[in-house]
Steps between C-alpha positions, in 0.01 A plus 500: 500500500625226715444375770719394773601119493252303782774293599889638411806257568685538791696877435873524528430851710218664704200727323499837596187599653195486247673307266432249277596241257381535133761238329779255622707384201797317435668446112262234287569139548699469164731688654531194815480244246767628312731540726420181636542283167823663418651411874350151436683483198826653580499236815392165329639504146896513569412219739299328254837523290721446767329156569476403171910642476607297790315176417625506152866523598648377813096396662342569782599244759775551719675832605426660181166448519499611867672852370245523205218434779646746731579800221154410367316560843655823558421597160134388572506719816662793418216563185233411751613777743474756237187356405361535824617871514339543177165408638577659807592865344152430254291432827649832686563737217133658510357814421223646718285793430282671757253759470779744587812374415733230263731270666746327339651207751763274347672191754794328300582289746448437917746761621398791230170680484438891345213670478398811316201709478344813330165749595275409198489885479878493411426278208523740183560264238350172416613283216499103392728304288356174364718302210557199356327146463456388867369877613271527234350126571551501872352893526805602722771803445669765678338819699715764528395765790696838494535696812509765679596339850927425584463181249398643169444180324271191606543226259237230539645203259293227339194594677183367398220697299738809512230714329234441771742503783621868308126562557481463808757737614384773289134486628647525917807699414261786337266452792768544739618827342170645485479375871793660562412832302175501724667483851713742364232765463 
């Protein structure tokens, strides 16, 4: 069984009362770096060939150059924005699960923030989906938690070590249904 984490990151909401942290997560880092390389890609390359364009036919002194400098720039920018929002939505899209509960709390951007949660008791079915190359070298997938609670589906993408994490939940959920079955007596 496991034990609560010594030190967990700072929470996006409050713990109820006699609650604790068992596993913070966020997607695996391919996921980041992915997203990352293809937003570094998408910005520089058509600049790369814009320069090389420009300087090939009319050059890059003068006005024209100015324009190329000026479309290049906000090129350069606009790619870096969504690169920053890429890391920023991989830094705040986390998973947390507690000794009596799963929260899933995703932040796309500054202004937008949800948060959902389910009673480990209203977990009935656990599954994980782990495919292709990168999952199978990385040891990250998909854990799929069906519910009993208003959201019947928590989808927990590109986790890592989705069996042990899957593990995890199905040691405390059955503890907290037999806890529950106790009290209930």
């Amino acid at each position: 069984m496991a034990e609560p984490l010594a030190t967990a990151p700072k929470l996006p909401f409050a713990l109820q009362a006699n609650e604790h942290v068992l596993l913070y997560c966020r997607r695996h880092w391919v996921f980041l770096t992915i997203q990352l390389t293809k937003h570094a890609l998408a910005g520089l390359l058509p600049i790369a060939a814009l320069l090389v364009l420009a300087s090939l036919t009319f050059g890059l002194d003068g006005r024209g150059g100015q324009i190329v400098g000026l479309v290049c720039l906000v090129w350069f920018v606009f790619w870096a924005v969504k690169g920053y929002f890429a890391w920023y939505r991989y830094n705040n899209d986390v998973w947390i699960v507690t000794d009596q509960r799963v929260i899933d709390s995703t932040k796309k951007n500054w202004f937008h923030h949800s948060m959902a949660s389910a009673d480990l008791e209203d977990v009935q079915d656990i599954s994980t989906d782990k495919s292709g190359l990168f999952g199978t070298a990385f040891n990250y997938g998909n854990l799929l938690l069906q519910t009993a609670g208003e959201r019947e589906n928590f989808i927990l993408s590109g986790i890592p070590k989705p069996s042990e994490v899957l593990a995890l939940i199905d040691v405390h959920r059955d503890a907290a249904k037999r806890e529950l079955r106790g009290s209930a007596l």
